[in-house]
N, C-alpha and C positions, 0 to 999 in steps of 0.2 A: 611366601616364607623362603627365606634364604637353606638354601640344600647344606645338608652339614656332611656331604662328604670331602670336603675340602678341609674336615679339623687334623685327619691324621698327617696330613700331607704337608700341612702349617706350623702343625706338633713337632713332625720331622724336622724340616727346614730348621726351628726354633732351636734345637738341638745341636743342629750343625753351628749355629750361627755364634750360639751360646760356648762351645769349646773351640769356636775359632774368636772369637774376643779378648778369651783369656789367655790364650797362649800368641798372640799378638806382640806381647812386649819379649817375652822370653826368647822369641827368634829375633825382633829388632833391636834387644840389646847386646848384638854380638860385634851389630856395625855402630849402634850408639858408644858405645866404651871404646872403639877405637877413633869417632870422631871427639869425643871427648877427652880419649886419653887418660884414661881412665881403666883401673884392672875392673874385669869381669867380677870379679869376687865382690866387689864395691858396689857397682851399680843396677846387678843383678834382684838387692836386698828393696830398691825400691818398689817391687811388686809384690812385697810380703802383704801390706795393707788389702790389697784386693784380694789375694788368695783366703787373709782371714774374713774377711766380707764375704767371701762367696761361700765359706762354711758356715757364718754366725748368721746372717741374716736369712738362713733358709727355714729356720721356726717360724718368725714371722711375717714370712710369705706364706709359709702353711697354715697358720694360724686365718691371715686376712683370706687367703682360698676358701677356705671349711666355714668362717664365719660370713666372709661379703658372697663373693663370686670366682671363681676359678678363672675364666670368663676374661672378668673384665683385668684381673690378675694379672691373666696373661699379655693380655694390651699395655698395663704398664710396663711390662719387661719386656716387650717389643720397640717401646718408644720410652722406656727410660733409658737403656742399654745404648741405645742408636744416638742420642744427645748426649750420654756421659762420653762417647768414646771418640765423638766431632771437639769436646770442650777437651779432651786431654789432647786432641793434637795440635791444640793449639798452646800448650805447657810451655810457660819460658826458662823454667829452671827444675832442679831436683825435686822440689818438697811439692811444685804445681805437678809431676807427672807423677809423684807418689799419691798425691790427693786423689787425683783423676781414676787412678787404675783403681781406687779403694771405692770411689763408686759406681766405677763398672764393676766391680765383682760384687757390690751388694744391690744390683739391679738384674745382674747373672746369678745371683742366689735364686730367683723366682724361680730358673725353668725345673729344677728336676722335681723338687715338692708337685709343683703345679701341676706340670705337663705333663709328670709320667702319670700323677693321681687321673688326671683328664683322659689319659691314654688304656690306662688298665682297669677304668672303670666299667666295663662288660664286652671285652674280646672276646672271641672263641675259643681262638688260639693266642692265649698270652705269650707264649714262648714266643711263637712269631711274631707277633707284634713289637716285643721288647727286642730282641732282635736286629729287625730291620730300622727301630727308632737308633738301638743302639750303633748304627754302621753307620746310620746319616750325623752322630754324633761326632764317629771318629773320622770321617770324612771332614767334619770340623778342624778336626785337628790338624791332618793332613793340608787343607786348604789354606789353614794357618801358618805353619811353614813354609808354603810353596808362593801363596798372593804375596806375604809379607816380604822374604826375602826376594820378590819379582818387585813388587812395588818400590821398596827399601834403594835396592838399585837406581830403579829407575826414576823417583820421585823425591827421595828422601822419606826419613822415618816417621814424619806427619801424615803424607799422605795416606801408610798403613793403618792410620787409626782413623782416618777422613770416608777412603772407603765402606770398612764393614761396616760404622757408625752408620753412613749412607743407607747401607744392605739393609739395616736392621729397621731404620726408617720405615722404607719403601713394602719389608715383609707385617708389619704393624698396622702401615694402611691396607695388606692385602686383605690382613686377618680378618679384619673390621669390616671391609667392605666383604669378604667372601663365604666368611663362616658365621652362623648360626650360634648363639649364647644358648646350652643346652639350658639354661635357668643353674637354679640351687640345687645342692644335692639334699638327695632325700635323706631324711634322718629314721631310720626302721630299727638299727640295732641297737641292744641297750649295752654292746660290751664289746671291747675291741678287736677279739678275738672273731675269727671266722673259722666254725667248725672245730675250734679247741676251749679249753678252760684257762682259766687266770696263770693259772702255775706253767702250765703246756707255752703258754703265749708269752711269757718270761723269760725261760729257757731258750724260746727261739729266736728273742730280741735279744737276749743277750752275746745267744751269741753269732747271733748278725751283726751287732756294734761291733765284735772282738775283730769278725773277718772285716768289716767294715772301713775299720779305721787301720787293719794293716794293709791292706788294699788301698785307702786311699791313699797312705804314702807309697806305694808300690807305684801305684798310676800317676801320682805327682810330679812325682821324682821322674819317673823315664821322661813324662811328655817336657816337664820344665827343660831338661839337661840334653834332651836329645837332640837338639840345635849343634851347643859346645862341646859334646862329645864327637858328632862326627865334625865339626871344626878343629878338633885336634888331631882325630885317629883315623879322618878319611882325608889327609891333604893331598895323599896320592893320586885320591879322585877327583876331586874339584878343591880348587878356593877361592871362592865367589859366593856369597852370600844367597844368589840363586840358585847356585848348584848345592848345596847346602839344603836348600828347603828342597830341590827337587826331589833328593837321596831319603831326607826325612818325613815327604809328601809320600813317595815309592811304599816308603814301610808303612808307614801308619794308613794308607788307605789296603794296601792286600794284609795286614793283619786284621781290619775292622772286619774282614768277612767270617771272623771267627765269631762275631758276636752274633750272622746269621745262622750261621750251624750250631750255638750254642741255645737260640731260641728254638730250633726244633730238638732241640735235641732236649730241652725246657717241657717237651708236650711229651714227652716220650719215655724218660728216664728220670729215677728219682734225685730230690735233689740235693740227696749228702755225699752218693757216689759221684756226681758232675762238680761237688766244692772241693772233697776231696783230690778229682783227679786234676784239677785247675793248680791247687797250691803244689800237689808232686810236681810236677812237671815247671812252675815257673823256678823252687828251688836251683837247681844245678841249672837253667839257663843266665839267671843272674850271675851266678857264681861264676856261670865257663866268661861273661860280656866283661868279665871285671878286667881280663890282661889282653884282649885281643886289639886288633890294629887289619887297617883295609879289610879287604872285602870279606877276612872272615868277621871281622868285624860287624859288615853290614849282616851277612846272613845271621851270623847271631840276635842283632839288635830283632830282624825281624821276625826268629822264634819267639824272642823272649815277648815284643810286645801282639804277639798273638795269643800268649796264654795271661800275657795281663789284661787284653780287651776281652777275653772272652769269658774272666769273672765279673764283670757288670751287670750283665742281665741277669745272675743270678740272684742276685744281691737285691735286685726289684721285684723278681720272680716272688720271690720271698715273700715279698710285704704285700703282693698282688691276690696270692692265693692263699697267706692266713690274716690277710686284715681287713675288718668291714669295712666299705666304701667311703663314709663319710667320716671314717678316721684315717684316711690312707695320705692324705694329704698331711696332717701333722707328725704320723709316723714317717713319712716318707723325709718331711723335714728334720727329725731328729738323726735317722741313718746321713741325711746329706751331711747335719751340722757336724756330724761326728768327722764322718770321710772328708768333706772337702776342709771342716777347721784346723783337723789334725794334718790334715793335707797339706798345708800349710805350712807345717814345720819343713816340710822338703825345701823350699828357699834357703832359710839361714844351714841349713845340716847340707845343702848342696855348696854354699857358696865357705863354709869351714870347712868340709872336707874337700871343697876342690884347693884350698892354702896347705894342705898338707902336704908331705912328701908321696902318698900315694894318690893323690887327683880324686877322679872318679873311679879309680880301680876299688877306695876304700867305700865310693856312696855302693857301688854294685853288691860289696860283700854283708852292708848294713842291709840294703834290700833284702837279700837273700835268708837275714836271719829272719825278718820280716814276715816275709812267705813262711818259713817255718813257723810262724807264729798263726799262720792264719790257717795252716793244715790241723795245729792241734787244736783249734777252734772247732775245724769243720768236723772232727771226730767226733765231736758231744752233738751234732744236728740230730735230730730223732730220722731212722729210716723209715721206710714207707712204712711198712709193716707195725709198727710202732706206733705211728700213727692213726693205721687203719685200726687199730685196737683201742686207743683211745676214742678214736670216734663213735666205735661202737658201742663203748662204756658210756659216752656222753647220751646215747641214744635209751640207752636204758633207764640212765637215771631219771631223765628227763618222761618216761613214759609213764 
């Protein structure tokens, strides 16, 4: 029998692979719109299709997980993702690279339903676990900026989608041949809730959707723009479309190590004071990113997307420690559909408010109300204590 320690390590990988896909066109439409000739504002809109795929179609990856196989789930979005993103680079005009990206982003719907359900399904330490999936995620992203604008250069802008498409191949036939189909998940609970009641587990979904979906535009928006922001306000440092991904590689891999420390800190501390302290803190960093220029510029950008990565894992934390197993997958596609659909709006509210007279000075200050909005969220979480008292109640009643 094939060993199945090689699932978290494929999990990982899958992660990485899955947010360096989708931010693939966002870093090579910086040198497409100038081989085109064409304003950024214009041609930036045709990756709206894919962002909305990678939010709408993650019900029905959770759904086919919970019903077929998780499994074999994850094999299609290894080897569908790797042939949508070979066929888009082969696009002869606007409406073939719009098609293209909208099916890579509804083939990149699968992983987070899927693979985090796969992943949080009996850790020890979830916080760590989520975590460390979470860093190989933004290392995704980071590699996204740095392969694309290296390839971009040097190959043109087909080959950036010729590669990871490759990547994605080659990690689909690992999967298959190296890891173990744990089977189907068991079905034990009669109610979705783990260790709370209908009403308890309401409350907490709800207002998981609220941080959810301002979070997901919080995190849309940085990672979409963060290309053409420092192509406007870093020119003092580079202007080369490599030095470009270098700058935006730099940040986005030492902020992902916030999502390390935010998974032990996941095992450690409860989890209204760790939402809470996430949304204070990214407030006034958005707010100072909005007029800065060079290299305060850059240190800012890399606070700010250190307190935007490091509310992700809590966001799954979430769903890991009050949702029974073989609902985790459809809840987990609901929280996606929400974040990544709403997510979604970040393209056209990026590419309207970069036509305005304030650029992105104006998306910064819209984030920032955002984050406000997902701090007075996390104030109605139940604290531990509150918890621990309901549980109790449940225990009684039940006796």
């Amino acid at each position: 029998m094939r060993p199945n320690r090689f699932l978290v390590p494929f999990l990982n990988l899958g992660h990485l692979l899955d947010h360096l896909v989708m931010l693939v066109f966002p870093t090579a439409v910086v040198a497409l719109a100038r081989q085109w000739q064409r304003p950024y504002s214009e041609v930036l809109p045709l990756a709206l299709g894919g962002f909305i795929a990678f939010g709408a179609f993650a019900i029905p990856a959770g759904w086919l997980a919970d019903h077929w196989s998780r499994y074999r789930t994850m094999v299609l979005y290894f080897f569908g993702i790797g042939v949508a993103m070979i066929a888009t680079g082969f696009a002869q005009s606007s409406w073939q690279i719009a098609a293209g990206l909208t099916v890579v982003g509804a083939f990149a719907a699968i992983y987070h339903p899927v693979g985090i359900a796969m992943l949080v399904a009996s850790p020890e330490r979830m916080g760590r676990v989520l975590g460390w999936n979470g860093l190989w995620g933004n290392l995704g992203l980071a590699a996204a900026a740095l392969v694309t604008g290296a390839v971009v250069d040097l190959a043109g802008w087909r080959a950036a989608f010729f590669v990871p498409g490759a990547a994605c191949l080659a990690t689909g036939a690992g999967f298959l041949a190296l890891v173990q189909d744990p089977g189907r998940v068991k079905r034990t609970s009669k109610s979705i809730g783990l260790h709370v009641d209908a009403r308890m587990m309401t409350r907490i979904f709800a207002i998981l959707l609220v941080a959810t979906a301002c979070g997901g535009i919080i995190f849309n928006s940085t990672t979409v723009a963060m290309p053409k922001v420092f192509d406007e306000r870093l020119r003092a440092l580079t202007q080369t479309n490599f030095g470009i991904g270098v700058l935006v590689a730099c940040v986005y891999s030492l902020a992902a190590f916030a999502q390390v420390l935010m998974g032990a800190l996941i095992d450690r501390t409860e989890l209204r004071r760790l939402m809470i302290g996430v949304a204070l803190v990214q407030i006034p960093l958005l707010f100072l990113a909005a007029n800065l220029q060079g290299w305060a510029m850059l240190a800012a950008s890399l606070a700010m997307m250190l307190a935007v990565f490091g509310q992700i894992p809590l966001n799954d934390a979430i769903v890991g420690r009050y949702c029974a197993d073989e609902y985790r997958a459809r809840v987990l596609a609901v929280r996606y559909v929400v974040s990544l659909g709403v997510a979604a709006v970040a393209v056209p509210m990026i590419a309207a408010l970069h036509r305005t007279e304030g650029g992105f000075r104006n998306v910064f200050f819209v984030l920032s109300a955002l984050a406000a909005g997902m701090l007075a969220a996390s104030l109605f979480f139940p604290s531990r204590g509150e918890l621990a008292e309901h549980k109790a109640r449940l225990a009684e009643q039940s006796a």
